[in-house]
N, C-alpha and C positions, 0 to 999 in steps of 0.2 A: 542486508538492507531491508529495512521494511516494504510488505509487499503491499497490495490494495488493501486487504482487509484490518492489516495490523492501522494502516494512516486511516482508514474510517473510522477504525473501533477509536483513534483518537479525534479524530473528529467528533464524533457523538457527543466523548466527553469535555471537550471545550465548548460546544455550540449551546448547551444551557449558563456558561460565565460570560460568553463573547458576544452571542448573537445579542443584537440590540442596545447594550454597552456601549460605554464610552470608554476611553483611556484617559485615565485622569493620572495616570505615572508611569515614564516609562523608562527605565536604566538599563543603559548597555554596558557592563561591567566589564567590555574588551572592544575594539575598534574591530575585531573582523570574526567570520566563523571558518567556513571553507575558502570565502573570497570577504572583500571588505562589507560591512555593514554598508546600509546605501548613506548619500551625505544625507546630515541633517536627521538621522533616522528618529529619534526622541521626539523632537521636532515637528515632525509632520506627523507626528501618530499621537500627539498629547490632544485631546478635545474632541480627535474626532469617534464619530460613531457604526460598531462592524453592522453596516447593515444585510450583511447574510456571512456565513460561515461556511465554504462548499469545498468540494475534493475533486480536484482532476489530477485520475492515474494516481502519482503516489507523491501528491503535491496537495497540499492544505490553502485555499485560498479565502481572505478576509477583504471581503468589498466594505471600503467606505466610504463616510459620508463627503469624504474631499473626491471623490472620484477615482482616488488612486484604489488599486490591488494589493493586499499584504500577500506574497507569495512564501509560503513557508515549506521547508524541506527538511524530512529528520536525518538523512545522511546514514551512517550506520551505526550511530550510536545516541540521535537526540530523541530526548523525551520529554513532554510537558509534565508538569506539576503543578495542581489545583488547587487552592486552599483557597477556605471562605474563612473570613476572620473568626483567629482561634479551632476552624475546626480541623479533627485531628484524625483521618482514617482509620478504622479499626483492623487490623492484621486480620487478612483472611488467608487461606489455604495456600496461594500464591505469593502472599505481599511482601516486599520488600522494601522495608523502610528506607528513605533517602535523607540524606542530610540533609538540614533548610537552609546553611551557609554555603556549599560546597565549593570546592573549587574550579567545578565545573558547571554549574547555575551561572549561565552568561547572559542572559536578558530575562529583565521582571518584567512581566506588565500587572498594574493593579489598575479594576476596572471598576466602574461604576456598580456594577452589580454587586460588589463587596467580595469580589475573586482575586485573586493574586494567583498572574499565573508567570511560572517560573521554568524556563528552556535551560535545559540542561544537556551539555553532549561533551563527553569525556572526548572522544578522537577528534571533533569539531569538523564533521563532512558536511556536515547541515550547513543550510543556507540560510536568509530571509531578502528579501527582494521588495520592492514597491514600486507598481508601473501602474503607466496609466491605464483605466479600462478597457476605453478603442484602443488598447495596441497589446492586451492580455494575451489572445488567440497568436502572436506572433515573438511572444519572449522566451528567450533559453530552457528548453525544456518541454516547453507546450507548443514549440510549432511541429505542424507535422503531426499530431498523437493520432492515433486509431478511435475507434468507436468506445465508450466503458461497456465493461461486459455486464454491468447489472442495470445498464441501460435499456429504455424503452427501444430504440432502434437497431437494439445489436439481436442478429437471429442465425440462423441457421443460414440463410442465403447470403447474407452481408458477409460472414466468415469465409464462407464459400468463394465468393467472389473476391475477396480480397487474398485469400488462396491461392486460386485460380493463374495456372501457368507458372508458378512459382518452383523455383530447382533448387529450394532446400528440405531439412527434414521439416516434420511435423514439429516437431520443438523448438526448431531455430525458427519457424514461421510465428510460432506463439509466443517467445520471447522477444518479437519484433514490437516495438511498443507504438509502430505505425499501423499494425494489422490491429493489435487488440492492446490498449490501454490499464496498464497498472498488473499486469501478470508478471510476475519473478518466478524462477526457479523452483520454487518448494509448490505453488500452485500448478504448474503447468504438468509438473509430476504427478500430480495427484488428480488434476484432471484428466490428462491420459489414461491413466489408472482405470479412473471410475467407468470411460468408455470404452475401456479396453481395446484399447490404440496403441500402437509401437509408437515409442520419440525416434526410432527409423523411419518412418511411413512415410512417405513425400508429402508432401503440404499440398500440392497439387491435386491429390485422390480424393478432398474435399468438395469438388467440383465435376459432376458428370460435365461429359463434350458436349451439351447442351448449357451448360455454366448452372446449370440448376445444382442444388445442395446432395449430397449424397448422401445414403445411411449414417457414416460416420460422420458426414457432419451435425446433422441433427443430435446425434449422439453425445457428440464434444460441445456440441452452444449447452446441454443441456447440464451436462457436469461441470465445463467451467461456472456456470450461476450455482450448481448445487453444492461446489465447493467452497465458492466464495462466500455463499450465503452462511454455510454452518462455519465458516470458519469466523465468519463475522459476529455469529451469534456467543462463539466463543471467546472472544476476546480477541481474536488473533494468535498468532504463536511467535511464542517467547522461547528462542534457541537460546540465545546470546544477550541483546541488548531491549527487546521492548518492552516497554512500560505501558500499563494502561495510566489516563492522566490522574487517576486516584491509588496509582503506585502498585496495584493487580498488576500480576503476570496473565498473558492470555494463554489458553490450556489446550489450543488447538492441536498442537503439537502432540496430544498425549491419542489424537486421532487418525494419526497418519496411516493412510495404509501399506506406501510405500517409500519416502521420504525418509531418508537417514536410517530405513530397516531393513539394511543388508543382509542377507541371511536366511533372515524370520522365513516364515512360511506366508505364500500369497493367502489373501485375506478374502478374497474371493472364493463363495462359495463352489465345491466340487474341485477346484483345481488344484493340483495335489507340484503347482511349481513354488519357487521359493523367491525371493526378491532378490536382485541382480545390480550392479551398480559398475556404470561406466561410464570415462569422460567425452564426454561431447561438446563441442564448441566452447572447449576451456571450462566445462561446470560439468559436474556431478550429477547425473542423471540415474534417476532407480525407476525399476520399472520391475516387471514379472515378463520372461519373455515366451512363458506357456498359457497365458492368457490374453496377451496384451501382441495385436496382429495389426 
């Protein structure tokens, strides 16, 4: 499933066709994706205008001018696609071309800006949703979410304390999407990593008996942003199913220190351990266990 960076790096690329746009067409070519389409869906999105294009956790949200929320989710197989009339992506290093009829392009939108944009998801987990604004903060998905970690608010002491007292590992605290916001699996690994932190370590060691931040947590606010960030710059990583919205694969993946590099040699300067892989809380967890305490 896509993580935070892969639904930004789409973000980006929809927020120059959407933001400020209108919907002047919009087909649902199936009545449901993961659950049904909302009633009326065509309907309530023809005319109106996205007046901002934003991402909470690993949720795409489109404010418009009716007041309502387009809440959009890629599930683990959806992906947008971008076309401005006639124009035709050039294959780059990554790219893989997609059909423009396909049998899995289930909602077109064409927008005022002269975008056609085209949701595409072969397994169909993906969702799309439309709530009211006053009742955003409390719909399936987004009540309850933690801080974002490339948020102004989120630091070293907010981790801490949302840490604090807590009796599981280090990794099951950070795939809590109540503690920290839009982190999956492949991130948290790599976060740990960069701080050289155990996915063992009690979540709880974040927090000195004064509730102040500890070494390691400063260590971990610092790499989870420095992870997110290069991997944002990257595109994202493309294991299996993500698409950037101009049909680029993201090349994060070709970055990994320890993510899916069982084996290899720890990537960490001087340490002469090797990368490790075991299941934790039903997921796949790699780590190095001669640097990472």
């Amino acid at each position: 499933m896509p993580e935070l960076p892969e639904v930004e790096t789409v973000r980006r690329g929809l927020a120059p066709a959407m933001e400020g746009a209108t919907f002047i067409g919009v087909t649902a070519r199936r009545a449901d994706l993961r659950g049904p389409l909302p009633e009326r869906f065509a309907a309530r999105l023809k005319g109106q205008k996205v007046i901002a294009l934003s991402r909470r956790a690993k949720y795409l949200l489109a404010e418009l001018s009716s007041g309502e929320v387009l809440i959009m989710h890629l599930g683990m197989s959806g992906s947008f696609r971008v076309e401005k009339d006639a124009d035709r992506a050039a294959p780059g290093m990554f790219h893989h071309p997609r059909g423009k009829a396909g049998a899995h392009d289930h909602v077109v939108f064409v927008m005022s800006s002269g975008a056609t944009i085209t949701y595409n998801d072969p397994r169909r987990f993906g969702f799309m949703r439309l709530v009211a604004r006053e009742k955003l903060d409390d719909a399936p998905g987004l009540k309850g979410l933690g801080p974002e970690p490339l948020g102004n608010a989120f630091d070293a002491a907010l981790l801490a304390q949302a840490c604090a007292g807590k009796k599981t590992s280090l990794k099951a605290a950070l795939l809590d999407q109540r503690v920290v916001a839009g982190l999956g699996n492949i991130y948290v690994c790599e976060a740990l990593h960069r701080a050289h932190l155990s996915p063992k370590r009690m979540a709880a060691t974040l927090a000195l008996k004064s509730g102040a931040p500890s070494a390691q947590a400063r260590a971990l606010n610092d790499a989870i942003r420095d992870v997110l960030r290069d991997a944002i710059r990257a595109g994202g990583s493309s294991l299996r199913d993500h698409r950037q919205t101009d049909g680029e694969l993201g090349y994060f993946q070709h970055n990994f220190r320890v993510y899916d590099r069982e084996g290899e040699p720890c990537p960490t300067r001087g340490c002469k351990g090797h990368v490790k892989r075991f299941v934790q809380n039903g997921r796949s967890t790699f780590w190095c266990p001669k640097c990472q305490k």
